[in-house]
C-alpha positions in Angstrom: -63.4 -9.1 12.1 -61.2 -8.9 14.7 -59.7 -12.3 14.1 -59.2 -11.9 10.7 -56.7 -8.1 11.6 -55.2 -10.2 14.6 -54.3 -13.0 12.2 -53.3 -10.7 9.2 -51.0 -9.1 11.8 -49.4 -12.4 12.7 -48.7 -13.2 9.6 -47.7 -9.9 8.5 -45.2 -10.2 11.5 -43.9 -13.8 10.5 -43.3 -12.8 7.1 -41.0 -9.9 8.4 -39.3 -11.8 10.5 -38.6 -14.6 8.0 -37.1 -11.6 5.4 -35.2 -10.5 8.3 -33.2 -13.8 8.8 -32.9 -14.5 5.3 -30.2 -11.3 4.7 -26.6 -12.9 4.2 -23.5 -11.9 6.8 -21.5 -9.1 5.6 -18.3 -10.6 4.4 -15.1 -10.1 6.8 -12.8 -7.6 6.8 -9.2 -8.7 5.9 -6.5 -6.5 6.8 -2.5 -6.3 4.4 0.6 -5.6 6.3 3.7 -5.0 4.5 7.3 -7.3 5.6 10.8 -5.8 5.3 12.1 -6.7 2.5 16.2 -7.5 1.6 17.9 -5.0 0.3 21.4 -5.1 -1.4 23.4 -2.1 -0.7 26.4 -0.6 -1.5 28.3 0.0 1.5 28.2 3.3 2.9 25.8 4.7 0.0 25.0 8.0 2.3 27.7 9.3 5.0 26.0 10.8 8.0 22.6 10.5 9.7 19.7 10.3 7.7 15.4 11.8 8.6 13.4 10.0 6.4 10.1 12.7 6.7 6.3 11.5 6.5 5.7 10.3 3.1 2.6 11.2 1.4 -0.4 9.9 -0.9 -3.1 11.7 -2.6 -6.9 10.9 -3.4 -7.3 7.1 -3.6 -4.1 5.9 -2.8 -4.4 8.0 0.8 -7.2 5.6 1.8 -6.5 2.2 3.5 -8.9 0.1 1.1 -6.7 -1.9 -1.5 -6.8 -0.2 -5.1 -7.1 -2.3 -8.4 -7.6 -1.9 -12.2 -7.8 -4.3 -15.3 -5.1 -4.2 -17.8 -8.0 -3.9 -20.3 -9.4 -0.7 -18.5 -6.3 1.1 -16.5 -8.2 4.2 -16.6 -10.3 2.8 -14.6 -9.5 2.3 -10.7 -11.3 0.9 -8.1 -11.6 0.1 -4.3 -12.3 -3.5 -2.5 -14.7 -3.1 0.0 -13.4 -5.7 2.6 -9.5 -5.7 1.5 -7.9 -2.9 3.6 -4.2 -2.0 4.2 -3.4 -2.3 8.1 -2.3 1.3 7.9 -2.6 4.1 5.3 -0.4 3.4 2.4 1.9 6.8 3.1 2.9 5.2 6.8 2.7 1.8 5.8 5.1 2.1 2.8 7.3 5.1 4.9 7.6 1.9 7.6 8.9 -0.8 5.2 11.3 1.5 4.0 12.5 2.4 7.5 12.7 -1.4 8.0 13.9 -2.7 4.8 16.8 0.3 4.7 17.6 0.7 8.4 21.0 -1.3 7.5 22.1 0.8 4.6 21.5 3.8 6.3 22.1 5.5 9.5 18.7 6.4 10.5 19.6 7.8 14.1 18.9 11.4 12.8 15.9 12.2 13.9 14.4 15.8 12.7 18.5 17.4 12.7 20.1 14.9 10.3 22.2 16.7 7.5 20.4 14.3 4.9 16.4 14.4 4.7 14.7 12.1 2.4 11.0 12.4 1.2 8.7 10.4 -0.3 5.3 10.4 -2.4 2.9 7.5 -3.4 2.2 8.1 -7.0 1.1 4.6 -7.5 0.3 1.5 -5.2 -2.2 -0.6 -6.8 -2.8 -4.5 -7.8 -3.2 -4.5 -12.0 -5.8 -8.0 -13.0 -4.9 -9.7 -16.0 -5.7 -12.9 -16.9 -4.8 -15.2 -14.1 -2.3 -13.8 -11.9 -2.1 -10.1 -11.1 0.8 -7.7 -10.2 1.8 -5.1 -8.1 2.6 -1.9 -9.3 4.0 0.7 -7.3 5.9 4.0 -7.8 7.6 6.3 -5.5 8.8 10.0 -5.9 11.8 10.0 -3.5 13.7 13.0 -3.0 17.3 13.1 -1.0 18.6 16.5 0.3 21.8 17.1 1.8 22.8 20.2 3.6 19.2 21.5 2.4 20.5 21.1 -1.3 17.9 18.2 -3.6 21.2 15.8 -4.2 18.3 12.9 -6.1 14.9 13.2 -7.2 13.5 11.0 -9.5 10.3 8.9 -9.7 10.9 5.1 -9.3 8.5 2.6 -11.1 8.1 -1.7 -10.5 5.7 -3.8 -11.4 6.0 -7.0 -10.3 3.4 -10.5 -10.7 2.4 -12.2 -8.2 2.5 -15.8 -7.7 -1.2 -16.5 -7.6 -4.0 -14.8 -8.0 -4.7 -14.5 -3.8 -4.8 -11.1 -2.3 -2.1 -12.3 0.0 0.5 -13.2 -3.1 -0.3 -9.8 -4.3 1.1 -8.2 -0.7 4.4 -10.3 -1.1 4.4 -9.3 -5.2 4.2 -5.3 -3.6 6.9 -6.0 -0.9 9.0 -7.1 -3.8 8.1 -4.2 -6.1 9.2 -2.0 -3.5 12.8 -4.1 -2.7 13.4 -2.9 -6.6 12.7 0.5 -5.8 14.3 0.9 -2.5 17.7 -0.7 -4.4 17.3 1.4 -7.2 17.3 4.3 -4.7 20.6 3.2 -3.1 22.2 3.2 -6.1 21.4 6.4 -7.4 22.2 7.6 -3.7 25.5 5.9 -4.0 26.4 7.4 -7.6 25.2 11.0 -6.3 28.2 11.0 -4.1 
């Protein structure tokens, strides 16, 4: 009897440890960083210093994972699970437009510049459809000067990537934003 409990046991054990090894690896988290993009500018499009204020994004598009949605089922959006922005979109977009601008504007205001400019994610999200995806991406930007709103307006780009890689789709979104951050300068430029 008490070989028969000391040899259920074993096998009992064995089994466990067989299900045990058997569970796949977790799949690897892979992180999206934005690049400056080139931006066209008209010269001089905003005389004097320039604070460019935190930007901000609400519900999903505050969180780091990447968000997506079919073109069959836009209502719908979703998160990827191991696809993460390096940063939270808010700072990571407020830093490529810091980057991608600091030549067409004179960002050495710091929190006393005469011109403030503020910015809100209302979209930032990778659309499937068929074989390539897009970005698509839109920014409420608001310029005061002298504490007076001079622009406000919400800028939209959509943009396809070149492949259907999570990688092309950071490149499509750097682009999206280059069309918004020239259509800003423009506006900023005609405000005058």
């Amino acid at each position: 009897m008490n070989r028969l409990i000391a040899l259920l046991s074993t096998v009992s054990l064995l089994v466990l440890i067989t299900a045990c090894g058997s569970v796949p690896l977790a799949p690897t988290d892979r992180f999206y960083r934005l690049q400056p993009v080139q931006v066209s500018s008209a010269p001089e499009a905003l005389s004097g210093a320039v604070a460019v204020h935190a930007f901000s994004a609400d519900s999903l598009y505050a969180e780091r994972p990447i968000i997506y949605s079919d073109e069959a089922s836009q209502r719908q959006l979703r998160q990827y699970h191991y696809h993460l922005w390096l940063y939270p979109p808010a700072q990571l977009v407020r830093e490529n437009f810091l980057a991608s601008l600091g030549g067409a504007l004179n960002l050495a205001g710091g929190g006393q510049a005469p011109n403030v400019i503020d910015g809100r994610i209302v979209n930032f999200e990778r659309m499937l459809s068929g074989q390539n995806s897009a970005a698509v991406v839109a920014l409420e930007l608001s310029l005061k000067a002298d504490g007076k709103t001079r622009l406000q307006k919400t800028y939209r780009a959509e943009q396809r990537a070149s492949d259907d890689t999570l990688g092309a789709f950071a490149v499509a979104m750097e682009q999206a934003l280059g069309k918004i951050y020239a259509e800003f300068l423009a506006d900023v430029a005609r405000s005058r």
